[in-house]
C-alpha positions as MATLAB code, in Angstrom:
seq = 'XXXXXXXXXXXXXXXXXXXXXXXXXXXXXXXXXXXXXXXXXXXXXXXXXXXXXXXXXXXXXXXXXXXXX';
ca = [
     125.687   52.724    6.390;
     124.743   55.783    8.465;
     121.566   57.983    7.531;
     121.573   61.276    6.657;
     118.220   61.510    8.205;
     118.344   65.230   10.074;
     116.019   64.190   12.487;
     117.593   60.786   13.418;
     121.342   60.765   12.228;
     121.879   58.009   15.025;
     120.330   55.246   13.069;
     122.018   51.655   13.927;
     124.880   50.821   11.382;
     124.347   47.359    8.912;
     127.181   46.078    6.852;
     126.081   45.890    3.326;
     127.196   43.605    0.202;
     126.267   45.333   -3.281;
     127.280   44.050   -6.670;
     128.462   46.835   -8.569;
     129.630   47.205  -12.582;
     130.256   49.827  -14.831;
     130.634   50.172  -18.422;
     133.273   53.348  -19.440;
     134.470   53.999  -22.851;
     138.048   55.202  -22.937;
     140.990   56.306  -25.402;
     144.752   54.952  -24.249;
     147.304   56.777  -25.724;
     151.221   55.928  -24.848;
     154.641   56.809  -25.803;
     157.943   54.856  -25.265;
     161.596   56.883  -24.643;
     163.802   55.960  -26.129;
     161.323   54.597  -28.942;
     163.255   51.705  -29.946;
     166.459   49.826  -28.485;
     168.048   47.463  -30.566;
     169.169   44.293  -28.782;
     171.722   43.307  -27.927;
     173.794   46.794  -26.815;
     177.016   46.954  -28.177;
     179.671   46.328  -25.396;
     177.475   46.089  -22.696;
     178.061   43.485  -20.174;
     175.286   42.561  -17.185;
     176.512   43.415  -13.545;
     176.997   40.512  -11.180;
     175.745   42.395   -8.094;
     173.648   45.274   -9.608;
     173.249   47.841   -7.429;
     171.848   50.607   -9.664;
     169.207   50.505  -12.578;
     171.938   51.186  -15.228;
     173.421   48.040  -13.937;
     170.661   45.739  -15.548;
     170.373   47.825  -18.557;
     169.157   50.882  -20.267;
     166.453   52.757  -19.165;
     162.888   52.554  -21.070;
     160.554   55.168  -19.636;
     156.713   54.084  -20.916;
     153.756   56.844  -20.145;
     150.655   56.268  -20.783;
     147.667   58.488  -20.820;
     143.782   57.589  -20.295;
     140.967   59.452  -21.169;
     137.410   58.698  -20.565;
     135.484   59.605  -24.480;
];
């Protein structure tokens, strides 16, 4: 901690422990695309050495949004 004391701004630094909590009320909102993929994909086959994303399956992009109410 340093002061902010203009006269003294030189004050000796102390390491300080402080418990801290907070209470926050919040809205979650989310969206999947696609929306819904039905298992298993018709004649898709796993790679044995994937090398791209595509190669383990589709793509499912998830995005959420927070807002503090």
């Amino acid at each position: 901690m340093r002061s902010s004391n203009k006269v003294n701004s030189n004050s000796n630094l102390i390491d300080l422990q402080i418990d801290i909590s907070a209470v926050a009320r919040v809205q979650i909102r989310g969206v999947s695309h696609p929306p819904q993929i039905v298992l298993p994909i018709h004649n898709w086959e796993p790679k044995e050495e994937p090398t791209k994303e595509d190669d383990i399956g589709p793509l499912v992009e998830h995005i959420y949004e927070v807002s503090a109410i």
